[in-house]
N, C-alpha and C positions, 0 to 999 in steps of 0.2 A: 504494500500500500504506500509505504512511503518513497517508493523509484516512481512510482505511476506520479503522485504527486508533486516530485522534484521533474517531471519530464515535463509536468502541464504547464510549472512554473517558465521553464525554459522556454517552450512551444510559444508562450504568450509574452513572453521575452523578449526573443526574437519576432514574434508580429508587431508584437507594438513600435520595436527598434524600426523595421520594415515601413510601416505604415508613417514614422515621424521625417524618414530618409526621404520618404517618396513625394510627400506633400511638400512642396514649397515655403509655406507659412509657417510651418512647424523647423524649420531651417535656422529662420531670422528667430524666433521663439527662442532654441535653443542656444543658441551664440548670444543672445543678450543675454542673457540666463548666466551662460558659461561664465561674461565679462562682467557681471554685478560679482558673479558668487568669486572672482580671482581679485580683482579690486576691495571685496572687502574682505577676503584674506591678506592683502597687501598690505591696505591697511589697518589692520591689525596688528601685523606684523611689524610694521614700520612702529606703532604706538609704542608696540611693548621695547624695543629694542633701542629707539631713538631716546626715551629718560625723559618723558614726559609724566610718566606715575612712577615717579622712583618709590622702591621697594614693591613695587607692587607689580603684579603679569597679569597679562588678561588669557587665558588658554584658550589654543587655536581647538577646537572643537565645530562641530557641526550647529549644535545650535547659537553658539556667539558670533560664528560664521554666517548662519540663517537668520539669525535678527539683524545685521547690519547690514546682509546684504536686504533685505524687507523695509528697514526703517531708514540705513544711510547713517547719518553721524550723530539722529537721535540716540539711535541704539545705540551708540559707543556711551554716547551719557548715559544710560538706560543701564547699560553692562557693568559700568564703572560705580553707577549709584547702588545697584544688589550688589556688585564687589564690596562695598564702602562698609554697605549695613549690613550685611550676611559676615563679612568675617574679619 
């Protein structure tokens, strides 16, 4: 049961991968997508590493990655204000 299950995952995988290549619009979708979500690993990146919150890191993760790439540079406030008061 669970190959059958890891095969439907894949089959549908590969369609959907299929069906985003093929369409046009899903193209420009995915490349802006691509270029939000690498920009705001960058900066991130850059924040932690440059000494603008000395002593303090912001960890490169998926969701601090996915709220700024969503919000932009509210989230870095947003990230840095639950850093502040969480610990």
């Amino acid at each position: 049961m669970k190959w059958v299950m890891i095969a439907v995952l894949v089959v549908s995988s590969l369609s959907l991968v299929l069906v985003l290549i093929r369409n046009r619009y899903s193209l420009e979708w995915i490349r802006r997508l691509a270029l939000h979500l690498i920009l705001a690993a960058i900066g991130l990146y850059a924040i932690n590493y440059s000494g603008l919150l000395s002593g303090w890191e912001i960890p490169l993760n998926f969701a601090t990655i996915g709220t700024v790439m969503v919000l932009g540079l509210p989230g870095i406030a947003l990230i840095v204000g639950l850093r502040y008061t969480l610990f």
